[in-house]
C-alpha positions as CSV (number, residue, x, y, z in Angstrom):
1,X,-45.3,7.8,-78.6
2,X,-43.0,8.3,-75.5
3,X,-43.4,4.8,-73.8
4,X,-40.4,2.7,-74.1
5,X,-38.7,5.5,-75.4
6,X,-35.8,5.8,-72.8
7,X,-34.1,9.1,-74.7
8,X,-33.7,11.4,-72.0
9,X,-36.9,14.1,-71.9
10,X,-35.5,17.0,-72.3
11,X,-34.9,15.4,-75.7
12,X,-38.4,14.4,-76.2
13,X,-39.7,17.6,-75.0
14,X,-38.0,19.4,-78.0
15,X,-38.5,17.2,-80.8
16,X,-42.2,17.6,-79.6
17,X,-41.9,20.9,-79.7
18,X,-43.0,20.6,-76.1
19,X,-41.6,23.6,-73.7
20,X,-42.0,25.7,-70.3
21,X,-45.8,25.9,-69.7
22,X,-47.0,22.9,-71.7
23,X,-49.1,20.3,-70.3
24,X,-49.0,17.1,-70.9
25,X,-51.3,13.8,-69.8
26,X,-50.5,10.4,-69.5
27,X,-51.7,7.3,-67.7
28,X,-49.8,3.9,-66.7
29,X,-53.1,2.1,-66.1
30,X,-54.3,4.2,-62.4
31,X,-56.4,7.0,-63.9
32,X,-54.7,10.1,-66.1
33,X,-52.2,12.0,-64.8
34,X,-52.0,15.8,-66.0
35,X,-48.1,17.6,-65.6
36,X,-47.1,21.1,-66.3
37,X,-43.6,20.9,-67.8
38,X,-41.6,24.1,-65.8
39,X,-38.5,23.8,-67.0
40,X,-36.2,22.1,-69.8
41,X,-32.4,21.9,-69.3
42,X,-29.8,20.1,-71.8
43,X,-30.9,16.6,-70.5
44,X,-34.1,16.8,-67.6
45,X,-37.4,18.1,-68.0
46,X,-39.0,19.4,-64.5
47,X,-42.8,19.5,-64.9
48,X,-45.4,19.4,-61.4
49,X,-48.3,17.0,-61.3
50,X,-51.9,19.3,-61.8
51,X,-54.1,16.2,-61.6
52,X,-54.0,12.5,-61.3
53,X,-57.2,10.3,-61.9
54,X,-59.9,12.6,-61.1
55,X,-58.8,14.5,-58.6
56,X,-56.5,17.8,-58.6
57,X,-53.9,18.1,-56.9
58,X,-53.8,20.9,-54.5
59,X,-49.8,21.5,-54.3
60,X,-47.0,19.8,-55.8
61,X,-43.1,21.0,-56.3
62,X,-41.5,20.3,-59.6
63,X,-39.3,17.6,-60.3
64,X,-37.7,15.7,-62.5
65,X,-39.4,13.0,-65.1
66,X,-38.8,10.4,-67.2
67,X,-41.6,10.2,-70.4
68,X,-40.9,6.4,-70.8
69,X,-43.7,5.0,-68.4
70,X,-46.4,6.1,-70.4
71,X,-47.4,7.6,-73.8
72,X,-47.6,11.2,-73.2
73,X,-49.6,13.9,-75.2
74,X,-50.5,17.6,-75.2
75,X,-53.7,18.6,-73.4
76,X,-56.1,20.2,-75.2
């Protein structure tokens, strides 16, 4: 469970055993959102948005996220 967990998510990420190239969905109540986690420094995690609700999305730049809004899980 990552909601309400306000740890930073680079933190999460690794005691997940999440890294570079995983993807992760979660939704906060407007449809599922799919991310791609591109890199994990000592305290961010950079990941760009694949999908959200039904529909993919055609081109998105990395950034920073916090895991906190929603529960987040591996895809697949």
């Amino acid at each position: 469970m990552t909601r309400h967990d306000h740890r930073c998510a680079a933190e999460i990420c690794r005691e997940q055993g999440w890294g570079v190239g995983t993807c992760l969905v979660g939704d906060a109540g407007h449809g599922p959102t799919v991310i791609q986690i591109t890199a994990l420094g000592d305290r961010v995690m950079l990941a760009k948005i694949l999908s959200h609700g039904r529909m993919a999305v055609a081109y998105h730049e990395a950034q920073a996220w916090s895991l906190s809004l929603r529960d987040w899980r591996t895809v697949g």
